[in-house]
KEKOL-42931 format. One record per residue: residue in three letters; residue number from 1; x, y, z of N, C-alpha, C, O in turn. Coordinates in Angstrom, 1 decimal, padded with zeros to 4 digits, m for minus. Example, Ala and Ser with C-alpha at 12.3 -4.5 7.8 and 13.67 -1.06 7.14 Angstrom:
% residues 2
{aa: ALA, i: 1, n.x: 013.2, n.y: m005.7, n.z: 007.8, ca.x: 012.3, ca.y: m004.5, ca.z: 007.8, c.x: 013.2, c.y: m003.3, c.z: 007.8, o.x: 014.2, o.y: m003.3, o.z: 008.5};
{aa: SER, i: 2, n.x: 012.8, n.y: m002.2, n.z: 007.1, ca.x: 013.7, ca.y: m001.1, ca.z: 007.1, c.x: 012.9, c.y: 000.0, c.z: 007.9, o.x: 013.4, o.y: 001.1, o.z: 008.0};
***
This chain:
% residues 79
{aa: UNK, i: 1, n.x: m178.9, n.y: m067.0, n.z: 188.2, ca.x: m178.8, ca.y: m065.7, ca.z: 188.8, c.x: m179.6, c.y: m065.7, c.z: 190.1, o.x: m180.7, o.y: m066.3, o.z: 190.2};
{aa: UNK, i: 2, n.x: m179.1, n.y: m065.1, n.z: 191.3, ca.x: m179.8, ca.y: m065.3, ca.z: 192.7, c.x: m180.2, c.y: m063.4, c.z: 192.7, o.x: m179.6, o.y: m062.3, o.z: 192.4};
{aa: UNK, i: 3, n.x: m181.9, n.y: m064.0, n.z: 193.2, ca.x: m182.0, ca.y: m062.5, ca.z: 193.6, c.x: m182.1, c.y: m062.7, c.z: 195.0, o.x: m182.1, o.y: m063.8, o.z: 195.5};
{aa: UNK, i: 4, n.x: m182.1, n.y: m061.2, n.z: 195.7, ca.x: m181.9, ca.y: m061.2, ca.z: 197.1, c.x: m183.5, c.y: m060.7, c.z: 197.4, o.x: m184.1, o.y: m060.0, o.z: 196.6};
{aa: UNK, i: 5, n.x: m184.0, n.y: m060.9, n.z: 198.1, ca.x: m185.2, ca.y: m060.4, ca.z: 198.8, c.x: m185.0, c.y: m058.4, c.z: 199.2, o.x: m184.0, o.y: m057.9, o.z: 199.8};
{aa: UNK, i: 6, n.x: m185.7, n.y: m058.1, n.z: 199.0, ca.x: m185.7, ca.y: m056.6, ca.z: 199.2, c.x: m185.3, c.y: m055.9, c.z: 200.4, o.x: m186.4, o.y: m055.8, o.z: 200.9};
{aa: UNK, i: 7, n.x: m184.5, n.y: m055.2, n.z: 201.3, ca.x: m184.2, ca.y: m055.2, ca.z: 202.4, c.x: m185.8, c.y: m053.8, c.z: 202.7, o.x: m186.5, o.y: m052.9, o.z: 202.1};
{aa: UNK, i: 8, n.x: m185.7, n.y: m054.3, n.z: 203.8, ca.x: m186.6, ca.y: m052.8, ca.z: 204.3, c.x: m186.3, c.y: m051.3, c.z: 204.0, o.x: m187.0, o.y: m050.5, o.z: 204.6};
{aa: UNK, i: 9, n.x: m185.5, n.y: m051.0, n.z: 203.4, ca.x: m185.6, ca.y: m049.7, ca.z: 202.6, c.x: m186.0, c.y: m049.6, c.z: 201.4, o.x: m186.3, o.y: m048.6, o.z: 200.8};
{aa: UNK, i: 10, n.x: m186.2, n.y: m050.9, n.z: 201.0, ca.x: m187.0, ca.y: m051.1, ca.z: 199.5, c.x: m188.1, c.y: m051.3, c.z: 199.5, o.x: m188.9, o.y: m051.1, o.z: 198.6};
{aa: UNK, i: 11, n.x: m188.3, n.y: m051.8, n.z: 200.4, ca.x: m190.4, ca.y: m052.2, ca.z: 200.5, c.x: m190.8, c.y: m050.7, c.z: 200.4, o.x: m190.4, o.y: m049.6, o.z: 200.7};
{aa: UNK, i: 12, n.x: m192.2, n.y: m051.4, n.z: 199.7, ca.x: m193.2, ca.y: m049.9, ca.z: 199.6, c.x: m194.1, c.y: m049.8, c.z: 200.6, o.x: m194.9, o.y: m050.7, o.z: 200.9};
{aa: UNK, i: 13, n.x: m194.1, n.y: m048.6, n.z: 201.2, ca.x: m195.3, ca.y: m049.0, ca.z: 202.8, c.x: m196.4, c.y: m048.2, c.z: 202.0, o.x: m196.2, o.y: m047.5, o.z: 201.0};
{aa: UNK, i: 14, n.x: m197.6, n.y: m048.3, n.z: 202.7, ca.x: m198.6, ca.y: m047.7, ca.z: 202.1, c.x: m198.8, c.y: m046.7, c.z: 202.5, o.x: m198.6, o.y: m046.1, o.z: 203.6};
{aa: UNK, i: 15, n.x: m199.5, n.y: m046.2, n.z: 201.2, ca.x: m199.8, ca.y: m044.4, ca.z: 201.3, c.x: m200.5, c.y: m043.8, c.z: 202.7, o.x: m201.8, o.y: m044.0, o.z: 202.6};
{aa: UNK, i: 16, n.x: m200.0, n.y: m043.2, n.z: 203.7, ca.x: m200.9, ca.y: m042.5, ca.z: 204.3, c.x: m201.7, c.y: m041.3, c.z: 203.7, o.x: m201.4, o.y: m040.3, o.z: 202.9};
{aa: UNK, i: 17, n.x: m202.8, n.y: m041.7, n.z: 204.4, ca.x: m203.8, ca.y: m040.2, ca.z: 203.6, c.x: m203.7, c.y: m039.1, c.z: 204.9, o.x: m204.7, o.y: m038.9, o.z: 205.6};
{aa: UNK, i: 18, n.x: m202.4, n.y: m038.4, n.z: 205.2, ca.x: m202.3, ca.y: m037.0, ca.z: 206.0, c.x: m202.4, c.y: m035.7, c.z: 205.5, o.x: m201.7, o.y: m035.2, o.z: 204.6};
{aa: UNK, i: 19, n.x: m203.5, n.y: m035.1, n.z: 206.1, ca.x: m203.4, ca.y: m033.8, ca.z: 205.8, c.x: m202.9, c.y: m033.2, c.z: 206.6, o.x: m203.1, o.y: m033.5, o.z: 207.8};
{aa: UNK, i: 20, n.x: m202.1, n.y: m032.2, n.z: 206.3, ca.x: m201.1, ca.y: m031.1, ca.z: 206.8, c.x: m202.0, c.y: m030.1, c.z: 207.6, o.x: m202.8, o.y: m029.5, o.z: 207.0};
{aa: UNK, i: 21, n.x: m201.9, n.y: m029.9, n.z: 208.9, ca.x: m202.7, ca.y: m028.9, ca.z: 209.6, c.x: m202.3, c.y: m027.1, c.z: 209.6, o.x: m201.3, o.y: m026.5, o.z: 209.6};
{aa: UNK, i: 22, n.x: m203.5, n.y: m026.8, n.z: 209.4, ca.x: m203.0, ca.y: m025.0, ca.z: 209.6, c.x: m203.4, c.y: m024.2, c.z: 211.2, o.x: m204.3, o.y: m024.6, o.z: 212.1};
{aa: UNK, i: 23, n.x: m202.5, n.y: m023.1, n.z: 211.3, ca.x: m201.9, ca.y: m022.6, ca.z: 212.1, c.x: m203.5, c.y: m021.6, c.z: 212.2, o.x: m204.3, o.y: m021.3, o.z: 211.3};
{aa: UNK, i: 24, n.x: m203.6, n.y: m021.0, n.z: 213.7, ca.x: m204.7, ca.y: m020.1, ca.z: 213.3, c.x: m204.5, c.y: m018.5, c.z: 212.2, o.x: m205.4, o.y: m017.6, o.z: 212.2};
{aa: UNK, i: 25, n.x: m203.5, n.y: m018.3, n.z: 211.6, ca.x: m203.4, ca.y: m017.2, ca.z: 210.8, c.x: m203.9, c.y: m017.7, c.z: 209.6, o.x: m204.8, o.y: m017.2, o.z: 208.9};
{aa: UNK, i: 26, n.x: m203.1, n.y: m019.1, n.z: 209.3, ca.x: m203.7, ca.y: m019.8, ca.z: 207.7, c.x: m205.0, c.y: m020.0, c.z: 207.7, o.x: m205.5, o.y: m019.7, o.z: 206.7};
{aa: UNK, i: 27, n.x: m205.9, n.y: m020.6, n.z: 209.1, ca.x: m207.0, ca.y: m020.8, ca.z: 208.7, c.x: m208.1, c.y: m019.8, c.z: 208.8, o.x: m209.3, o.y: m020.0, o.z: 208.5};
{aa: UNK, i: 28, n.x: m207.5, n.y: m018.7, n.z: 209.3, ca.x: m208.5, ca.y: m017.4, ca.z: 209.5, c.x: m208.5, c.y: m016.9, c.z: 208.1, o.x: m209.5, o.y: m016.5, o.z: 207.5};
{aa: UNK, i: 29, n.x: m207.1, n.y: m016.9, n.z: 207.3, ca.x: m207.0, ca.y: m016.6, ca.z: 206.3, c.x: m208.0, c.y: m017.2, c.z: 205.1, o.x: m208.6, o.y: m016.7, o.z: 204.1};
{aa: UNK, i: 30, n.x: m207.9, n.y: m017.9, n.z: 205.4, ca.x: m208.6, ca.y: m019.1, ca.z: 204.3, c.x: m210.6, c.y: m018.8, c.z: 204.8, o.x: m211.2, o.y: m018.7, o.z: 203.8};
{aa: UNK, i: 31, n.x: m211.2, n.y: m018.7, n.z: 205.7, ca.x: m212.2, ca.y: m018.1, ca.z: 206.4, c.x: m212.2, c.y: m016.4, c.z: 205.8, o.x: m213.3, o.y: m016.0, o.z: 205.4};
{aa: UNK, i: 32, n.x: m211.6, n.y: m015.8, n.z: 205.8, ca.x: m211.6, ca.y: m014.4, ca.z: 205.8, c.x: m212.1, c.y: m013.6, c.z: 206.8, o.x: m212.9, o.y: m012.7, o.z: 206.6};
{aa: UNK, i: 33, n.x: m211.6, n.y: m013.9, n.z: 208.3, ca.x: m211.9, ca.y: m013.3, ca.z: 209.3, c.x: m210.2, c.y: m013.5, c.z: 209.9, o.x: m209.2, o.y: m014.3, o.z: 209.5};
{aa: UNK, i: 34, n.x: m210.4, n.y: m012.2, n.z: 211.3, ca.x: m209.6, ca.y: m012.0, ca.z: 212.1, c.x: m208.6, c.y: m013.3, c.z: 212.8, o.x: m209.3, o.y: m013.7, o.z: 213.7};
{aa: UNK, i: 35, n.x: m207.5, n.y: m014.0, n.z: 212.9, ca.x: m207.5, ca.y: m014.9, ca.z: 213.9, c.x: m207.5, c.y: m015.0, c.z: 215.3, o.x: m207.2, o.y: m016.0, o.z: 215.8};
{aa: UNK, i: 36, n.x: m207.7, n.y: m013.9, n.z: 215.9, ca.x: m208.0, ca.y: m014.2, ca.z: 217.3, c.x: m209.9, c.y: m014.5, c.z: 217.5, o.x: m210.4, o.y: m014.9, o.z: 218.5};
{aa: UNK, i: 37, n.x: m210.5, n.y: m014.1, n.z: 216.3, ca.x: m211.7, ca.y: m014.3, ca.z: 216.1, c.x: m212.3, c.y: m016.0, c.z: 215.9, o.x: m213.4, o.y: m016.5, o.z: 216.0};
{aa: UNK, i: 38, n.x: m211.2, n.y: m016.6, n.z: 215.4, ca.x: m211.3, ca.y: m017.8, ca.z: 214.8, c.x: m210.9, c.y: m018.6, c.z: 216.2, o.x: m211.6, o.y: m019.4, o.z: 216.7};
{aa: UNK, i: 39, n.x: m209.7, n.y: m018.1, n.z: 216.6, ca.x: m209.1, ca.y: m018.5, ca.z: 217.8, c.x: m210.8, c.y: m018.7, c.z: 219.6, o.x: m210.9, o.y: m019.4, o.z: 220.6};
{aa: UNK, i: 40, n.x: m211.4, n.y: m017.6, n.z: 219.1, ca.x: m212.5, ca.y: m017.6, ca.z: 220.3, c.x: m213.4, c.y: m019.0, c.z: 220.1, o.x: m213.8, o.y: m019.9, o.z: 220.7};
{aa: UNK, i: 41, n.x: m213.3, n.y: m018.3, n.z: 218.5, ca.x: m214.6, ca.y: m019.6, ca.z: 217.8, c.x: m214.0, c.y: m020.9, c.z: 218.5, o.x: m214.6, o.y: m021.4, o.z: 219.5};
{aa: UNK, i: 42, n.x: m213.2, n.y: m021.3, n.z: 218.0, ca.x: m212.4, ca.y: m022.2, ca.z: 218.9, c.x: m212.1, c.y: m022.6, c.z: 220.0, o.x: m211.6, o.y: m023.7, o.z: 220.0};
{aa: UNK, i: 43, n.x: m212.2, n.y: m022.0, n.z: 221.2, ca.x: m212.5, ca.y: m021.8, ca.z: 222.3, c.x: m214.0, c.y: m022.6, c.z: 222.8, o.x: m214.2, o.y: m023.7, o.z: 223.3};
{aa: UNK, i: 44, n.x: m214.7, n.y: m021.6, n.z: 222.3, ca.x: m216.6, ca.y: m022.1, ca.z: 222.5, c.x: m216.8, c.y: m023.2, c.z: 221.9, o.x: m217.9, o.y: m023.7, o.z: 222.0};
{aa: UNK, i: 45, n.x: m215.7, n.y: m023.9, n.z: 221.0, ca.x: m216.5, ca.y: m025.0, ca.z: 220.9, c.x: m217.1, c.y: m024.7, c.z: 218.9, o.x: m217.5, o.y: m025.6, o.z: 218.1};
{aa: UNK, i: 46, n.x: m216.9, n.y: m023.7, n.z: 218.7, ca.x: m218.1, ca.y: m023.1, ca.z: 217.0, c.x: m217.7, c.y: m023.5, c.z: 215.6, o.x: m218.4, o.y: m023.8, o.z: 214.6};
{aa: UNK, i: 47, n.x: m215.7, n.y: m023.3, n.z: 216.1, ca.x: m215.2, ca.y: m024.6, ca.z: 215.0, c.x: m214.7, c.y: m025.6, c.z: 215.5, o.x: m214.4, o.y: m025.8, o.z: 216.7};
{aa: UNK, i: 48, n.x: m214.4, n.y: m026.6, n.z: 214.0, ca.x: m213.4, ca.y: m027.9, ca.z: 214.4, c.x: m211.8, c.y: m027.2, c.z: 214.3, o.x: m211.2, o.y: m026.5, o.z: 213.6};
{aa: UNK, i: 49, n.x: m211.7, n.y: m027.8, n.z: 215.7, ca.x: m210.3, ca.y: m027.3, ca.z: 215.9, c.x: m209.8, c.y: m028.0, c.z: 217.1, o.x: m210.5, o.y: m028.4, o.z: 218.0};
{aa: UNK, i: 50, n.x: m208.1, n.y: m028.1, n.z: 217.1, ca.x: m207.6, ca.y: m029.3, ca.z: 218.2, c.x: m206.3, c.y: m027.9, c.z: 218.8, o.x: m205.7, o.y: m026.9, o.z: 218.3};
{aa: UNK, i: 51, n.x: m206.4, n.y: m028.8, n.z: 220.1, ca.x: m204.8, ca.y: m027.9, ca.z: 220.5, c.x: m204.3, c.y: m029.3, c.z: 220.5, o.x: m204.6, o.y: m030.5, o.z: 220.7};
{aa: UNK, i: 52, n.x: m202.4, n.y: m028.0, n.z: 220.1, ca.x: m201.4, ca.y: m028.6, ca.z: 220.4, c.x: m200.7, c.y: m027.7, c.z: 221.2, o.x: m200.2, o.y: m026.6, o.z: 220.8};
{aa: UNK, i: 53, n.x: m200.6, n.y: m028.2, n.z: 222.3, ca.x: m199.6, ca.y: m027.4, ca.z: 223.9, c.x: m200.7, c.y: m026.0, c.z: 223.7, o.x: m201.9, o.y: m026.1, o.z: 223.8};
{aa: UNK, i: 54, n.x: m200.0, n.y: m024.9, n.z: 223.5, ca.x: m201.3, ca.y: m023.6, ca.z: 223.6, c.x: m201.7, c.y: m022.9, c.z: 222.5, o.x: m202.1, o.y: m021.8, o.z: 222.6};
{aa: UNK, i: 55, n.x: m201.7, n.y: m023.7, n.z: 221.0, ca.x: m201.4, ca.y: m023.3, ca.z: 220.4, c.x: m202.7, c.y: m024.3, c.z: 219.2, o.x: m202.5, o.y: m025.5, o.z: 218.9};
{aa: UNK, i: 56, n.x: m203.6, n.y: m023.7, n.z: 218.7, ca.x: m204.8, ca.y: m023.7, ca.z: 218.1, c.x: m204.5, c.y: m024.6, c.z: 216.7, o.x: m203.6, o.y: m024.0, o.z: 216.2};
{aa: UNK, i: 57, n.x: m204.8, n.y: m025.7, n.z: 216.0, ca.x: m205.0, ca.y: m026.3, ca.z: 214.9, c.x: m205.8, c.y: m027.0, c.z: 214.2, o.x: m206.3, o.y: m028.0, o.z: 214.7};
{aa: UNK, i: 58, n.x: m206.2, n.y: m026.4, n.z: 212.7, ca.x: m207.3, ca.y: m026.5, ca.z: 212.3, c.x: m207.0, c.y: m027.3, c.z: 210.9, o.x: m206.0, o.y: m027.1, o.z: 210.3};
{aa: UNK, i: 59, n.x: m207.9, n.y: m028.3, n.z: 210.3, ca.x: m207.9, ca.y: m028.8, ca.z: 209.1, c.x: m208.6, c.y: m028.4, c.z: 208.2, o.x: m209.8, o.y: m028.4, o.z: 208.5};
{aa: UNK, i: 60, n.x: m208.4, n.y: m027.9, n.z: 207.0, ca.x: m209.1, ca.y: m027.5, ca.z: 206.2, c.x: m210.2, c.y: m028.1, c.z: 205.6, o.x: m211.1, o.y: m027.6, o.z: 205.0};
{aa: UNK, i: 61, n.x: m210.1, n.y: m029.0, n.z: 205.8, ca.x: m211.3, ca.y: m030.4, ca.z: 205.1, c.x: m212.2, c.y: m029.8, c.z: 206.3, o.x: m213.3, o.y: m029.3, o.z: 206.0};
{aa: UNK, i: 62, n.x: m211.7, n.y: m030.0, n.z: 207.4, ca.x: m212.9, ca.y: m030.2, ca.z: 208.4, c.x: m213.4, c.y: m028.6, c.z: 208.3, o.x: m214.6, o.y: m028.5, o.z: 208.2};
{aa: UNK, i: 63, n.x: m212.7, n.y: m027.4, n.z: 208.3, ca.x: m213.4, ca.y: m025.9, ca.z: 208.4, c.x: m214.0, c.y: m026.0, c.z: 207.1, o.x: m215.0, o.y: m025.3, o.z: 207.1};
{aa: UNK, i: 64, n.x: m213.8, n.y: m026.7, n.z: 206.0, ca.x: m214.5, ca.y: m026.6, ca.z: 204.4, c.x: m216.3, c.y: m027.0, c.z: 205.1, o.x: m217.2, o.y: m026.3, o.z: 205.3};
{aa: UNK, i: 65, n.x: m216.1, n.y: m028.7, n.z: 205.4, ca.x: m217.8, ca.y: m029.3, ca.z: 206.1, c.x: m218.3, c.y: m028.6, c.z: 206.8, o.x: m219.4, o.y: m028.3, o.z: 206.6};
{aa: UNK, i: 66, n.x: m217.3, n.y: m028.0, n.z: 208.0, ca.x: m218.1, ca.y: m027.0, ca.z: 208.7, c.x: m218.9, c.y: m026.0, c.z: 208.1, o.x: m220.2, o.y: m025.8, o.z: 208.1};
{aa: UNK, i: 67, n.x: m217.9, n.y: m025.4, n.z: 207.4, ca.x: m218.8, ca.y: m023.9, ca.z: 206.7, c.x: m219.8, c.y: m024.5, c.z: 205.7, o.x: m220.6, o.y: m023.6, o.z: 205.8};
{aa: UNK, i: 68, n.x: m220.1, n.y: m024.9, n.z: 205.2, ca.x: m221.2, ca.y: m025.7, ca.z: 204.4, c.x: m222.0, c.y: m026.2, c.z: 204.9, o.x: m223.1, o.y: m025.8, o.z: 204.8};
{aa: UNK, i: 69, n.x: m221.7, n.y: m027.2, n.z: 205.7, ca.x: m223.1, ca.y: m027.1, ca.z: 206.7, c.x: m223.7, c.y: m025.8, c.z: 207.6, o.x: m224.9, o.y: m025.7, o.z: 208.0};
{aa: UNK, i: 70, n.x: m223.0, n.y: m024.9, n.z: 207.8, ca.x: m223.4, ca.y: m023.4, ca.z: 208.4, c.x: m224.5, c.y: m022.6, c.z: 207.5, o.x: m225.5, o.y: m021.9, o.z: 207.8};
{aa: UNK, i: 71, n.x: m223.8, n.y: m023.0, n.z: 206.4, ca.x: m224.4, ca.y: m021.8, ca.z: 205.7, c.x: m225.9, c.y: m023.4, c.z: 205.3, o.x: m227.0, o.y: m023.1, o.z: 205.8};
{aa: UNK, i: 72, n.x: m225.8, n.y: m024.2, n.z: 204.8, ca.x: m226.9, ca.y: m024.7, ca.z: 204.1, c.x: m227.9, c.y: m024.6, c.z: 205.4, o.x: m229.1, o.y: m024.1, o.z: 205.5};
{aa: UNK, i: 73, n.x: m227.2, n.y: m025.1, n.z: 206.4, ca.x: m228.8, ca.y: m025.4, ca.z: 207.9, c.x: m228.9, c.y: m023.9, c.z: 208.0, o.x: m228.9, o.y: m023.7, o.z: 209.3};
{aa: UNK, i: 74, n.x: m229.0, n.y: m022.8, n.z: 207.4, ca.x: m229.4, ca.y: m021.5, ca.z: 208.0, c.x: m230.4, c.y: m021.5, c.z: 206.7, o.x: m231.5, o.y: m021.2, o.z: 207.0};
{aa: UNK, i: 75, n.x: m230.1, n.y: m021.9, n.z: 205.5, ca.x: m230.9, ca.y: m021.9, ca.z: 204.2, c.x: m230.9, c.y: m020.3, c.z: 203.7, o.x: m231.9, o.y: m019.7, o.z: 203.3};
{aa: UNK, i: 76, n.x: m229.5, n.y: m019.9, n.z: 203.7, ca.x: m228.9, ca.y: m019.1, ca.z: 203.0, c.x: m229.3, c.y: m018.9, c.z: 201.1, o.x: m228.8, o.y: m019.6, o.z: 200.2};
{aa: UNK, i: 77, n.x: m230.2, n.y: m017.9, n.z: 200.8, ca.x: m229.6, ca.y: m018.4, ca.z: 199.6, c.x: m228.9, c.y: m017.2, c.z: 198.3, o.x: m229.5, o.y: m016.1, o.z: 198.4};
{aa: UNK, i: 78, n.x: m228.4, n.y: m017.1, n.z: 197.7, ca.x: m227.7, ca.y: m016.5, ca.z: 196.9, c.x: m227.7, c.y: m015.4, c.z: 196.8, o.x: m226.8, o.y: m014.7, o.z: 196.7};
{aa: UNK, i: 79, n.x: m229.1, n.y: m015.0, n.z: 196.9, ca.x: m229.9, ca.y: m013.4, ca.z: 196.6, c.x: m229.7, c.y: m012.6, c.z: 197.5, o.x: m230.2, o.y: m011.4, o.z: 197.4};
***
């Protein structure tokens, strides 16, 4: 019996690790504030956030570290 070697639609490529980016309504959403508020923040520099053409995108991993570090370096606490 001959086997044939796998053509390149068969090989397995490796897993990229992508996360899917949100739009400034999803991530205002997910924040619980306004998005043009999130959109300024973004502007100054206050979150992680990238443009694409004019148009604001944010990762949630990265707004999660952000806000966690916000709140712990202010020494927020529960009460």
């Amino acid at each position: 019996m001959v086997q044939l070697a796998p053509d390149s639609s068969e090989r397995e490529l490796p897993e990229i690790g992508f996360e899917p980016v949100l739009n400034s309504e999803e991530a205002a959403a997910l924040l619980q504030i306004h998005p043009k508020t999130l959109q300024r923040m973004a502007r100054q520099g206050a979150v992680p956030a990238f443009r694409i053409g004019d148009l604001w995108r944010f990762r949630a991993s990265a707004l999660d570290e952000w806000l966690r570090s916000v709140v712990s370096s202010k020494g927020h606490s529960c009460r």
